[in-house]
C-alpha positions in Angstrom: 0.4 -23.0 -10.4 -1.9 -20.3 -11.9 -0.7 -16.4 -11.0 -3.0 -15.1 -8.1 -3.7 -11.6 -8.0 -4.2 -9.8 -4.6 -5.3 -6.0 -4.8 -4.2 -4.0 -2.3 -6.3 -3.2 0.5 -7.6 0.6 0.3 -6.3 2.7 3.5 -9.2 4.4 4.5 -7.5 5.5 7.5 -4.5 7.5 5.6 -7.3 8.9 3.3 -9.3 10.1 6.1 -6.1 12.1 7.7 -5.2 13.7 4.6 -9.1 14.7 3.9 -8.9 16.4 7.4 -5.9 17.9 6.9 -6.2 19.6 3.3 -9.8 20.6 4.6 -8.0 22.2 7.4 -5.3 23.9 5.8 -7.9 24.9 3.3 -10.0 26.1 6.1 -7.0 28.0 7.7 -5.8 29.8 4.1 -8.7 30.5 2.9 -9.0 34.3 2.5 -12.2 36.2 1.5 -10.5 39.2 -0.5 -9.1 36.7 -3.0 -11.0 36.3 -6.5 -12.8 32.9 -7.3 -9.7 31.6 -9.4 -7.3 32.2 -6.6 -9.7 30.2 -4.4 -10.3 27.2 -6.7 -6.6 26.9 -7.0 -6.0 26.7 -3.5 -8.7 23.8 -3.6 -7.6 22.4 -6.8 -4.3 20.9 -5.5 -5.9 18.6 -2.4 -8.1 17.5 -5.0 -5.1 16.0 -7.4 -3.6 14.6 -4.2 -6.3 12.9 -3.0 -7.2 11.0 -6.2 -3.8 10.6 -7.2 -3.6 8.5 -3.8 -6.6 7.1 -4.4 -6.0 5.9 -7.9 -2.5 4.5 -6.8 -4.3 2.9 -4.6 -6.9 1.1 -6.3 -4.3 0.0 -9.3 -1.7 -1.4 -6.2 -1.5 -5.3 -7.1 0.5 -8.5 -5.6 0.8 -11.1 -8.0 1.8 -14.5 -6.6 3.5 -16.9 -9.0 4.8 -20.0 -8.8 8.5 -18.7 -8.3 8.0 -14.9 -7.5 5.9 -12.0 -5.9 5.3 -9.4 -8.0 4.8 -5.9 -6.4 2.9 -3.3 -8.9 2.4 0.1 -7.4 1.8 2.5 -10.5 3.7 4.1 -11.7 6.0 4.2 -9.1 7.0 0.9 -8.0 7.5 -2.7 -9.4 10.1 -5.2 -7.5 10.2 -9.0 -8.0 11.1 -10.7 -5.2 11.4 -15.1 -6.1 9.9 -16.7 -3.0 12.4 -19.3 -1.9 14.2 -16.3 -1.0 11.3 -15.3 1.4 12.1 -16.6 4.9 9.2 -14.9 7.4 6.1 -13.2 7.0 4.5 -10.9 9.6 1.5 -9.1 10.7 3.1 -5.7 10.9 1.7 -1.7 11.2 4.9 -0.6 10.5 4.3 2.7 9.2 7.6 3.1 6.5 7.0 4.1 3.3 6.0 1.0 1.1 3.3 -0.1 -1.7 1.2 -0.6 0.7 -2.0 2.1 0.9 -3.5 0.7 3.9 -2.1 0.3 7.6 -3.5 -3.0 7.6 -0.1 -4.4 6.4 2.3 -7.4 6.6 6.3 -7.9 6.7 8.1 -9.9 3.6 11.5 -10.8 4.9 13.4 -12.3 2.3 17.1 -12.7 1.0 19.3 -12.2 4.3 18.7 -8.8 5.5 15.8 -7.3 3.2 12.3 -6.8 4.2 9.0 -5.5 2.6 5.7 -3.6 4.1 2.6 -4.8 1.6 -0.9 -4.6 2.6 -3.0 -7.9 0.5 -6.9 -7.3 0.5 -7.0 -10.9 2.6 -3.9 -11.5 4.0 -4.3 -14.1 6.3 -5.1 -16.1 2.6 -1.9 -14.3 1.0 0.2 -15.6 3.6 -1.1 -19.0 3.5 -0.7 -18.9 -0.4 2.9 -18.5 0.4 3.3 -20.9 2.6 1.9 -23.6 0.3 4.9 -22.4 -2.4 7.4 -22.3 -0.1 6.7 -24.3 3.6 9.9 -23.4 4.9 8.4 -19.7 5.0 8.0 -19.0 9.3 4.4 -17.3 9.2 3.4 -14.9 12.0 -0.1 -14.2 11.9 -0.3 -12.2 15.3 1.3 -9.2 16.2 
């Protein structure tokens, strides 16, 4: 079998919130007797969050092989997991911290006790991709 790339989907949702919220907290600090500088600073670091989320975003991949799942969230995250050990698959919006940008998301339970949140572009085809690897994989396509 022949690697298939997924891209994570892009969570509009989370970007939206934290758009409101550094535009509010801007809103809220911002202070007319400061200089220019002081004010562009105070701008300057919602900026670098935003497109550091946004660029993590984008570059979040799921490669499917024909023995593992490869989880690539630059540059802070890259687990293998092999896919026999993968026993369930769930529609999720479990909101824990995982590579997955989006709330959009599905549950990887694998070994005996571990699970994963990821959030596949199509994951209804991800999940269907996995089954074909491994049919003793228990898919759960509604939540």
């Amino acid at each position: 079998m022949k690697d298939k790339i997924y891209k994570s989907k892009f969570g509009w949702g989370v970007f939206l919130f934290l758009s409101c919220l550094f535009m509010f907290t801007s809103w809220m600090s911002y202070q007319p007797e400061r200089g220019i500088l002081e004010s562009f600073a105070m701008l300057l670091v919602p900026i670098v969050v935003l497109g550091s989320f946004t660029a993590i975003s984008l570059a979040t991949k799921y490669t499917l092989s024909a023995t593992e799942l490869h989880i690539k969230c630059l540059p802070f995250y890259n687990k293998k997991i092999a896919i026999d050990s993968i026993n369930k698959v769930t529609v999720s919006r479990n909101l824990i911290s995982s590579p997955a940008p989006s709330l959009d998301r599905i549950e990887v339970y694998f070994n005996k006790y571990e699970s994963l949140v990821i959030s596949p572009k199509n994951k209804f085809q991800f999940m269907d991709d996995l089954k074909k690897i491994n049919p003793s994989i228990i898919i759960v396509k509604q939540q």
